[in-house]
Residue frames as qw, qx, qy, qz and C-alpha x, y, z in Angstrom:
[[0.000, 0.886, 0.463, 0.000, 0.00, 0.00, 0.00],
 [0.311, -0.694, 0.121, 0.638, 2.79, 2.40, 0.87],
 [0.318, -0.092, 0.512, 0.793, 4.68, 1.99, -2.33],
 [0.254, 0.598, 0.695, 0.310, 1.37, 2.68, -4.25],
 [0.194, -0.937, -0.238, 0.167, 1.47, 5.72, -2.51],
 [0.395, -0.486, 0.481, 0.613, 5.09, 6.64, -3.07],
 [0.364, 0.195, 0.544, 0.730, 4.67, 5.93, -6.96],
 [0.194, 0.860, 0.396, 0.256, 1.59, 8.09, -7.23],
 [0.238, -0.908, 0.021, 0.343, 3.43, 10.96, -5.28],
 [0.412, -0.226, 0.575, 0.670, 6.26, 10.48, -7.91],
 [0.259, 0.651, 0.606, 0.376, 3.97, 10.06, -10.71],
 [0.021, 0.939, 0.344, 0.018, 2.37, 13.80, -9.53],
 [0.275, -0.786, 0.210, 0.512, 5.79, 15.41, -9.03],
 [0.377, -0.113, 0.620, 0.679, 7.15, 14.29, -12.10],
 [0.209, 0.730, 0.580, 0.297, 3.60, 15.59, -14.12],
 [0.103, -0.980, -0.125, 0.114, 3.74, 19.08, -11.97],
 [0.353, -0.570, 0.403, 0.623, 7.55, 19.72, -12.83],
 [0.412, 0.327, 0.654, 0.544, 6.92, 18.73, -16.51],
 [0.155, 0.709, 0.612, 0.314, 3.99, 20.61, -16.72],
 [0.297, -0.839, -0.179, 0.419, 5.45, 23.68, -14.36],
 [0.572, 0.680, -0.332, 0.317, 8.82, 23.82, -16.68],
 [0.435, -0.808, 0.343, -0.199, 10.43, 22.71, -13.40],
 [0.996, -0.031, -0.081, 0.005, 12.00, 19.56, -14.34],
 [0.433, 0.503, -0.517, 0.540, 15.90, 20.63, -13.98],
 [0.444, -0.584, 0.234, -0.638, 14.75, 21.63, -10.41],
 [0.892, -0.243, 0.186, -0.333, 13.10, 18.47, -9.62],
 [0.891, 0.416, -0.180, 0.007, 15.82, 16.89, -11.05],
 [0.265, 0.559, -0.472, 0.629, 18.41, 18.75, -9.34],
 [0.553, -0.463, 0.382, -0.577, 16.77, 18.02, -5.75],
 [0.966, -0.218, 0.104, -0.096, 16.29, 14.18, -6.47],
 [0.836, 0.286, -0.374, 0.283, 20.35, 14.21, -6.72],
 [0.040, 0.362, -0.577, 0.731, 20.83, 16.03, -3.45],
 [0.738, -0.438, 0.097, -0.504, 18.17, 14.46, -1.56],
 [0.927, -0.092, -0.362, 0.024, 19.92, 11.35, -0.82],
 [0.559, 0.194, -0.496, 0.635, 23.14, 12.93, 0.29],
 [0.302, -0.480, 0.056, -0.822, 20.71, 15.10, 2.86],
 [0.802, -0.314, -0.205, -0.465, 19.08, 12.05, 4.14],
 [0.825, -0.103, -0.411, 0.374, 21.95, 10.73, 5.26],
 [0.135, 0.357, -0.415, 0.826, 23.54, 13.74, 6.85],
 [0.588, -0.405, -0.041, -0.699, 20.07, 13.96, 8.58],
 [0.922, -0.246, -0.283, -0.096, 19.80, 10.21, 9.46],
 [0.589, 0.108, -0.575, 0.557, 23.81, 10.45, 11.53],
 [0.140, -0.360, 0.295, -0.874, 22.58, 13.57, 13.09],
 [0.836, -0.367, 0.048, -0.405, 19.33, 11.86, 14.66],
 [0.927, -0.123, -0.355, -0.005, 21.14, 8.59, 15.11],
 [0.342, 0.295, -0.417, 0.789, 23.68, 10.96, 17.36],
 [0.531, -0.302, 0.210, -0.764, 20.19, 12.35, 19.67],
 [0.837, -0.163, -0.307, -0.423, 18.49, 8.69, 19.60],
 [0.737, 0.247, -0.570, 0.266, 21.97, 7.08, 20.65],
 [0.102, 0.276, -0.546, 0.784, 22.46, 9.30, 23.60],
 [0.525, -0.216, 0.404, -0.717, 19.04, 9.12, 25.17],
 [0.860, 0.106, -0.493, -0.074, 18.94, 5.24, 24.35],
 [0.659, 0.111, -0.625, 0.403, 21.91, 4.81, 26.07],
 [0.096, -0.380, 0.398, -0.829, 20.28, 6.67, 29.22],
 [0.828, -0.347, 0.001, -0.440, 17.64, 4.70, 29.54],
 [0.882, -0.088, -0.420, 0.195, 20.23, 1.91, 29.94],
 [0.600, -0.121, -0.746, 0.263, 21.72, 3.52, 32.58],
 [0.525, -0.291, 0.039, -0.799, 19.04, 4.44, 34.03],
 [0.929, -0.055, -0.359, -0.072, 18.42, 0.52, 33.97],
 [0.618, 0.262, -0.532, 0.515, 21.89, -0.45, 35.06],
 [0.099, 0.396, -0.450, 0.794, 21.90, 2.64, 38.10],
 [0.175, -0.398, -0.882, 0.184, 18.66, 1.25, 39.17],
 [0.093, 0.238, 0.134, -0.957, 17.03, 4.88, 38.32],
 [0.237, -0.041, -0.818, -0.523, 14.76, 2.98, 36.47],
 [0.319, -0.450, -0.829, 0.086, 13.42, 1.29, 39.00],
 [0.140, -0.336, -0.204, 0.909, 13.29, 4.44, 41.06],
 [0.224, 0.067, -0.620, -0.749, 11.04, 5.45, 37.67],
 [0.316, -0.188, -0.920, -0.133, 9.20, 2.48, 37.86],
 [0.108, -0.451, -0.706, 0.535, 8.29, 3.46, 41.72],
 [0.135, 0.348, 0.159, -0.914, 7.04, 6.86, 40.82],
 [0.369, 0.025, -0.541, -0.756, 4.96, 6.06, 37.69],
 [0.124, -0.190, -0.967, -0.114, 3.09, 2.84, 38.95],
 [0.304, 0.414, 0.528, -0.677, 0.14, 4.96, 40.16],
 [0.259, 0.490, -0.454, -0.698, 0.17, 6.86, 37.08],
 [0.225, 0.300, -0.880, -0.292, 0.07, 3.34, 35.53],
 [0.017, 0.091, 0.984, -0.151, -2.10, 1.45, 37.35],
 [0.401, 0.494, 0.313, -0.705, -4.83, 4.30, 36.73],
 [0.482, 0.494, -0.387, -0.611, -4.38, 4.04, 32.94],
 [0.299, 0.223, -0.898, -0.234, -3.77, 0.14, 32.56],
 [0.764, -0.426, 0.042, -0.483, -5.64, -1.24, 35.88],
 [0.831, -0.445, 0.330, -0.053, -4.95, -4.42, 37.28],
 [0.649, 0.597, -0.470, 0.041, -1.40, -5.90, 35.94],
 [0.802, -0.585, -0.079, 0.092, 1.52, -7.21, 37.62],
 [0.429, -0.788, 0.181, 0.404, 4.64, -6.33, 38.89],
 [0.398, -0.106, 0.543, 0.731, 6.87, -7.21, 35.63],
 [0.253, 0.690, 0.534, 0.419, 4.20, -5.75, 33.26],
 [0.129, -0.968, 0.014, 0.213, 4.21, -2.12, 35.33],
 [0.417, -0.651, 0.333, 0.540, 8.18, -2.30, 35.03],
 [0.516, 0.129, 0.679, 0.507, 7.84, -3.11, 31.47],
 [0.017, -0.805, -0.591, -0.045, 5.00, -0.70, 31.21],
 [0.371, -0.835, -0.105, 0.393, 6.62, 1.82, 32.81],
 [0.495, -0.333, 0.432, 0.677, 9.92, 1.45, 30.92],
 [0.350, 0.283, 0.640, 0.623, 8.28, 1.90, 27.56],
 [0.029, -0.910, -0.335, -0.243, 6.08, 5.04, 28.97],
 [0.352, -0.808, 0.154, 0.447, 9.05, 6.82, 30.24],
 [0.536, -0.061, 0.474, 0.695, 10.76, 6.24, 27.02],
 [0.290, 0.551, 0.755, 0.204, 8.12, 7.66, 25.40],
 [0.293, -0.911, -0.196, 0.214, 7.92, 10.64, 27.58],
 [0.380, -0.665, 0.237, 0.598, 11.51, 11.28, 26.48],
 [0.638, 0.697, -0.080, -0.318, 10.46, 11.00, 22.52],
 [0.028, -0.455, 0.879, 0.138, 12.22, 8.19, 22.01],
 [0.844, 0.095, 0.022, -0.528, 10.07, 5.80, 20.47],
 [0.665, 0.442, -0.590, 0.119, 12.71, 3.52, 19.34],
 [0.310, 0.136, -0.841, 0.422, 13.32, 2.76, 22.63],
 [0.575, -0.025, 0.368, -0.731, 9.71, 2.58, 23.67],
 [0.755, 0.156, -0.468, -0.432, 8.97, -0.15, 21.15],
 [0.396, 0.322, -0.833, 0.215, 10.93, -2.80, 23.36],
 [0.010, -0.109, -0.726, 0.679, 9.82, -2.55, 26.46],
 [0.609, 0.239, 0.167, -0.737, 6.33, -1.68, 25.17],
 [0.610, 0.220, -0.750, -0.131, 6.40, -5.36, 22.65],
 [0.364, -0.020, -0.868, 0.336, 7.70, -7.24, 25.81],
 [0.303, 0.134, 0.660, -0.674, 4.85, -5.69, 28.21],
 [0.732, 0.110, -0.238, -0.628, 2.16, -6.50, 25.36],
 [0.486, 0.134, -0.855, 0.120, 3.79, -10.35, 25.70],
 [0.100, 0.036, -0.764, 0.637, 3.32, -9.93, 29.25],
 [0.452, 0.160, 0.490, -0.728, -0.25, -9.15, 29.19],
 [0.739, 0.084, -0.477, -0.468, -1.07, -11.22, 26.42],
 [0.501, -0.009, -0.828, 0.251, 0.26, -14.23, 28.81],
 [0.123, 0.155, 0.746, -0.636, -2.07, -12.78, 31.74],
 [0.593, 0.105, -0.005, -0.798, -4.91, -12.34, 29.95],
 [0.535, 0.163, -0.792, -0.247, -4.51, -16.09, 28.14],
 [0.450, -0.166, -0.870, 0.112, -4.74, -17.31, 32.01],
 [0.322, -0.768, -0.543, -0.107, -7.62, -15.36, 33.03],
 [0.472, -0.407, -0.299, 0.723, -5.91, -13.17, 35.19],
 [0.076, -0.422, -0.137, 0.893, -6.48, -9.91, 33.80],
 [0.571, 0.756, 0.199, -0.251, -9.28, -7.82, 31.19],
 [0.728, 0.478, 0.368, 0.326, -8.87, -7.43, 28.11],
 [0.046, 0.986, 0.155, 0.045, -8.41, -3.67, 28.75],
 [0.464, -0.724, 0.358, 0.365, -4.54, -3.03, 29.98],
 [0.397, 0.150, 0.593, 0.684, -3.75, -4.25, 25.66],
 [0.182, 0.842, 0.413, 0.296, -6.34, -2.03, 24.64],
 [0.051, -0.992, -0.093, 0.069, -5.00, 0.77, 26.44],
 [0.572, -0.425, 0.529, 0.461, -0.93, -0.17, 25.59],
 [0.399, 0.350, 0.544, 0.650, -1.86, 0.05, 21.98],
 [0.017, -0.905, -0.314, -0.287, -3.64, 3.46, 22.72],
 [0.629, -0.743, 0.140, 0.178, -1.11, 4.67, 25.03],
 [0.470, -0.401, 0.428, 0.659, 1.91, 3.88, 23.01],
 [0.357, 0.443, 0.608, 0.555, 0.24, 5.56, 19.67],
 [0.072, -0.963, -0.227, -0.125, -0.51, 8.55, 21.27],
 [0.760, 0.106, -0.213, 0.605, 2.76, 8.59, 22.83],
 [0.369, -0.908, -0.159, 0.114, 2.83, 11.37, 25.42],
 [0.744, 0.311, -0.141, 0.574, 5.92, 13.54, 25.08],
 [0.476, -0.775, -0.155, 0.385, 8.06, 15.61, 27.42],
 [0.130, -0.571, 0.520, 0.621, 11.21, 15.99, 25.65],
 [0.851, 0.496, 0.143, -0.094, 10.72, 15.22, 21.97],
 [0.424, -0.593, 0.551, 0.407, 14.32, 14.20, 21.50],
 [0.418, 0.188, 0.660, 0.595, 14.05, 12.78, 17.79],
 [0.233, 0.872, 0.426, -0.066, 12.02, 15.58, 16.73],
 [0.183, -0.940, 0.205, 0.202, 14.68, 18.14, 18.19],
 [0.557, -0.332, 0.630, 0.427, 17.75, 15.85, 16.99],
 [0.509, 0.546, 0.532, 0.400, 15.90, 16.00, 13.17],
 [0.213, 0.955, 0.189, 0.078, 15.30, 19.71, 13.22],
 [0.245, -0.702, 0.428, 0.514, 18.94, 20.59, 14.63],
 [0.605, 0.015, 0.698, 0.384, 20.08, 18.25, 11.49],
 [0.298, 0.642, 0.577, 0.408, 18.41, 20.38, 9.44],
 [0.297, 0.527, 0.252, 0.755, 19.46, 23.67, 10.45],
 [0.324, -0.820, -0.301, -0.364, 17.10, 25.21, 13.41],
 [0.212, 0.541, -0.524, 0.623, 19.11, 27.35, 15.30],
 [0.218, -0.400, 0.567, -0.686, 16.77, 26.09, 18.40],
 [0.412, 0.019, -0.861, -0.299, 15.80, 22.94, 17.92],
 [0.228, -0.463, -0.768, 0.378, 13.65, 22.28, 21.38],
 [0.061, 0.079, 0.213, -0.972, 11.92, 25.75, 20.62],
 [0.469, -0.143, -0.672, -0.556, 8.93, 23.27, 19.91],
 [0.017, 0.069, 0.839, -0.539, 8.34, 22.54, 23.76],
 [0.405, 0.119, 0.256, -0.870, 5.24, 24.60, 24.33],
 [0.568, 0.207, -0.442, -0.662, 3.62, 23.04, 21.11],
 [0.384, 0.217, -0.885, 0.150, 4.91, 19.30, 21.84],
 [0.030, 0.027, 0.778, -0.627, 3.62, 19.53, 25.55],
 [0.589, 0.185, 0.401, -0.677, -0.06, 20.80, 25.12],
 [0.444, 0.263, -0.774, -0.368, -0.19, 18.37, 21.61],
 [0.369, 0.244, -0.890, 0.109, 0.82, 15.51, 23.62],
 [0.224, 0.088, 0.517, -0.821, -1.61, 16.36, 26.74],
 [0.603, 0.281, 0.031, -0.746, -4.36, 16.72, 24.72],
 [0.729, 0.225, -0.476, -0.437, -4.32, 13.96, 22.56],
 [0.127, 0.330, -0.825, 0.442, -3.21, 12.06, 25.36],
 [0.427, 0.156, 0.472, -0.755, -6.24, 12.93, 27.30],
 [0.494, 0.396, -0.243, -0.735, -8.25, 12.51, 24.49],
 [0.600, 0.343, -0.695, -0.196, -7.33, 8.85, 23.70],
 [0.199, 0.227, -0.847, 0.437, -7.59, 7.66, 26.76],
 [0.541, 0.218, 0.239, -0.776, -11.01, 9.23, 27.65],
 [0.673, 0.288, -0.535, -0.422, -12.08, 7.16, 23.96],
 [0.410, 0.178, -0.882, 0.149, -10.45, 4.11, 25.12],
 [0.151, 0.077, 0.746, -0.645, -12.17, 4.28, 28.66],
 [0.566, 0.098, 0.086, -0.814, -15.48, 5.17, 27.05],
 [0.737, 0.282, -0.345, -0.509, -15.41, 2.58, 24.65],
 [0.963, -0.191, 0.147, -0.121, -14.45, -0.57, 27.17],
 [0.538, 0.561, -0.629, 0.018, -12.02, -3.15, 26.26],
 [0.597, -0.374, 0.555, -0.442, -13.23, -5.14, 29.18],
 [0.876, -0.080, 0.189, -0.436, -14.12, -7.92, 27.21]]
């Protein structure tokens, strides 16, 4: 489905340059876009690396856990009944989040879906704590938006985190918003 999408968006750029007289342009951008995308892609993979390698040690210093303690309300309002390794797994992959680090939310947010698929299988918990982990990490709440801020420096913005304000009430809101939905609409069963 993507690619279908990808050729029509070619298809139309190559018709509007033809038909604009822009083709040298368009022509002249699709031989510098590649070497851009890479300059771009070291620069993020220089922001993702560093706050990756905090959460590990975060892990390692046991600030994690420390984490862990402080969120599990937080958590246990939004998921409900779980158990201890699912919160810490839970946790780990909603603090990553918080730091806009999805890439290192996916792990720990994978392994806590495992974990509640294996309590739900033996009765033990609703259906609801996956429903709201797949609403929860797709809304992704954000504090810092470190790959956001690591793409835009790569590209040039002299203040790359001057996107807080925007980021924070965004993230809030649709936060709220998705969660409210999710609550309204059950996932008990």
């Amino acid at each position: 489905m993507l690619s279908k999408i990808v050729e029509i968006l070619m298809a139309f750029s190559l018709f509007a340059a033809a038909f604009g007289g822009k083709i040298e342009a368009l022509s002249s951008k699709c031989a510098e876009a590649p070497a851009q995308a890479l300059t771009m892609l070291i620069s993020m993979a220089g922001g993702v690396c560093f706050w990756s390698g905090l959460m590990e040690i975060m892990a390692e210093s046991g600030m994690a856990a420390m984490l862990t303690r402080a969120l599990k309300k937080p958590i246990r309002l939004i998921y409900g009944k779980t158990d201890s390794k699912a919160e810490e797994l839970l946790c780990r992959s909603f603090a990553a989040n918080i730091l806009g680090l999805g890439s290192a939310a996916t792990p720990a947010g994978i392994e806590g879906g495992k974990r509640l698929r294996y309590l739900y299988d033996r009765g033990l918990i609703s259906q609801r704590p996956l429903f709201m982990l797949t609403v929860v990490n797709t809304v992704s709440i954000q504090l810092i938006p470190a790959t956001v801020a690591a793409a835009r420096g790569a590209l040039g913005a002299a203040r790359p985190y001057d996107i807080l304000a925007p980021v924070w009430l965004a993230s809030i809101a649709s936060f709220v918003a998705a969660v409210a939905v999710a609550k309204c609409m059950g996932g008990d069963r």
